[in-house]
TORMAR-448971 format. One record per residue (C-alpha): residue in one letter; x, y, z. Coordinates in steps of 0.2 Angstrom, whole numbers, padded with zeros to 4 digits, always signed. Layout:
<sites>
aXYZ...
</sites>
This chain:
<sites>
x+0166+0140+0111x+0179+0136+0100x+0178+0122+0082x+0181+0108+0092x+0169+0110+0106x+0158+0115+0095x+0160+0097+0084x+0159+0088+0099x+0143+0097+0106x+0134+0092+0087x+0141+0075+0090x+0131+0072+0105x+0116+0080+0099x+0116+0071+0085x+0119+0056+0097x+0102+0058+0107x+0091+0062+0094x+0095+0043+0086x+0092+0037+0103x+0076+0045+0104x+0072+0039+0087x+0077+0020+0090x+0072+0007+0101x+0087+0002+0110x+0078-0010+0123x+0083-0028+0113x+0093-0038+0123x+0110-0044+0117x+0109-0058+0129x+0091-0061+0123x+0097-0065+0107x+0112-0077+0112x+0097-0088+0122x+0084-0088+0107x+0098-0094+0098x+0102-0107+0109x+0083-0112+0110x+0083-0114+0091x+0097-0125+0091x+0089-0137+0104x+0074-0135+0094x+0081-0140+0078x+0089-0153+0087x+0074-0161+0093x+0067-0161+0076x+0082-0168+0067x+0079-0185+0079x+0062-0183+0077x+0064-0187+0057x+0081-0196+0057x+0079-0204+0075x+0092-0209+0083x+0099-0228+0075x+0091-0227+0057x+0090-0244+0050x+0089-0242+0033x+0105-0231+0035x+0095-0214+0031x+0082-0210+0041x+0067-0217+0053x+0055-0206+0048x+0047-0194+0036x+0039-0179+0038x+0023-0184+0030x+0019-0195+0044x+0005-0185+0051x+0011-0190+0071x+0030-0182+0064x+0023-0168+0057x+0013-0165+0072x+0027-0165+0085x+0037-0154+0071x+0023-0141+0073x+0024-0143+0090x+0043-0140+0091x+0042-0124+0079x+0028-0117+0092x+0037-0120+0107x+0054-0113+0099x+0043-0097+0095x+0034-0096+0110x+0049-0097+0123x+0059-0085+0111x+0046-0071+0111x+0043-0071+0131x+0062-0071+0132x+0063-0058+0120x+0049-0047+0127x+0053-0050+0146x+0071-0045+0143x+0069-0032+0133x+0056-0025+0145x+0069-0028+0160x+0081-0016+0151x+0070-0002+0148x+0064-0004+0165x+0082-0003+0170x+0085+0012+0159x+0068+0022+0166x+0061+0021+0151x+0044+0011+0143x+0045-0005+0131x+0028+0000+0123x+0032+0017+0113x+0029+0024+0097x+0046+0018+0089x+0044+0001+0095x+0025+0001+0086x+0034+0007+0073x+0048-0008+0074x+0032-0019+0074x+0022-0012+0061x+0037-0016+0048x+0043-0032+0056x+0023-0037+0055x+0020-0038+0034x+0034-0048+0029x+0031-0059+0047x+0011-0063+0042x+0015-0065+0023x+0027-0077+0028x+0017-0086+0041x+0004-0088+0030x+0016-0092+0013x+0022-0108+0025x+0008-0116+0032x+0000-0116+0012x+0017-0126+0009x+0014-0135+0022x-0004-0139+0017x+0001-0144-0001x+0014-0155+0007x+0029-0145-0002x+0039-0147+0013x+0055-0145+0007x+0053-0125+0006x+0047-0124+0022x+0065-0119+0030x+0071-0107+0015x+0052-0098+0015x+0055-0095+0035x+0071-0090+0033x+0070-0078+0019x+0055-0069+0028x+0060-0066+0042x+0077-0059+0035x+0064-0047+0030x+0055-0043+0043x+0073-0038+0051x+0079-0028+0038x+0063-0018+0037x+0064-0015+0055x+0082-0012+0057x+0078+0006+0053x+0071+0007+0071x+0082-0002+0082x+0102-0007+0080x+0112-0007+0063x+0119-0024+0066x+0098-0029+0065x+0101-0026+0046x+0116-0036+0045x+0105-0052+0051x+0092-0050+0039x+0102-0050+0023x+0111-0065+0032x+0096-0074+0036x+0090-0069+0016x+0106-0077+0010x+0103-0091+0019x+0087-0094+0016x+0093-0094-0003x+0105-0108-0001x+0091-0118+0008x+0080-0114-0009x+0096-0121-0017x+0100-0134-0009x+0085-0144-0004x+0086-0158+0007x+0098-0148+0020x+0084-0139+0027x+0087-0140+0045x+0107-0137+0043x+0103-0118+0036x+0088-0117+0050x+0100-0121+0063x+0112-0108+0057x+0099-0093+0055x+0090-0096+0069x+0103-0102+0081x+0121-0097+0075x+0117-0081+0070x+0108-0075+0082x+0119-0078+0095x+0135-0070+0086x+0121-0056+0084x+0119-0057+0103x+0136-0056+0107x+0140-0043+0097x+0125-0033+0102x+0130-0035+0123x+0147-0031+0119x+0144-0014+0111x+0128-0009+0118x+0127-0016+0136x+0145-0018+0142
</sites>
């Protein structure tokens, strides 16, 4: 076996032992759809605040209004809900597809590290909400989950990391600039995770 056989045996060694070591079931595709589902979510709740004709040439409602707040909640809820069962059933289609299980011990890894900054951060928001400091809301979300990526981009794809820091830079710029909330929510939870989709589906799945 000469040198460069040699390189190239070590090169694919080295190849399925990260494998092994990372779970490769997300779906690029998933994350184009969650993205998109975050858009219409943030959508919906730009016209459930600014409505649709303001008549006082700013906006119809506030967020204080307990029926607003109500259907806000209930917007964030259904956006998280329909993105996790898209996540999950997809990713659980690929391993399937792959002969291998979505329930492992590197994805209870990815779990356990994406699960502290994800719970402090859940909890962190719905104080703010309680106290009616609702103008941290989107940054506070933003900037934990970026997080939660980060800490769990040690078990899955590099680009995972990239997100994060994205998603904690943006959720800075919402800290800074208050008032455009939604705007940087829209971006990290929709943009973003779409150019994350596509990139992951073209150098992953194609």
């Amino acid at each position: 076996m000469n040198q460069q056989d040699l390189i190239k045996e070590i090169g694919q060694i080295r190849s399925m032992m990260e494998k092994s070591s990372k779970f490769m079931s997300i779906s690029g595709l998933s994350g184009v759809l969650i993205g998109c589902i975050a858009l219409l979510g943030a959508t919906l709740a730009y016209f459930t605040v600014y409505g649709t004709i303001s008549q006082f040439g700013y906006r119809d409602n506030y967020v204080l209004e307990e029926d607003v707040l109500w259907k806000l909640i209930l917007i964030a809820f259904g956006v998280l809900l329909l993105s996790i069962i898209l996540g999950l059933s997809m990713a659980k289609a690929k391993a399937k597809k792959a002969g291998q299980t979505i329930w492992n011990p590197t994805s209870k890894a990815l779990l356990k590290a994406m699960a502290i900054p994800l719970i402090a951060g859940g909890l962190f928001t719905l104080i703010l909400i309680s106290k009616g400091v609702f103008s941290l809301v989107a940054s506070s979300l933003l900037i934990f989950y970026g997080l939660s990526l980060a800490a769990a981009s040690v078990f899955t794809f590099r680009e995972v990391r990239v997100l994060g820091i994205l998603e904690i830079i943006l959720g800075l710029l919402a800290l800074a600039f208050p008032g455009y909330g939604i705007w940087f929510w829209s971006l990290g939870f929709g943009v973003l995770h779409i150019i994350y989709g596509l990139i992951v589906h073209k150098k992953y799945e194609k």
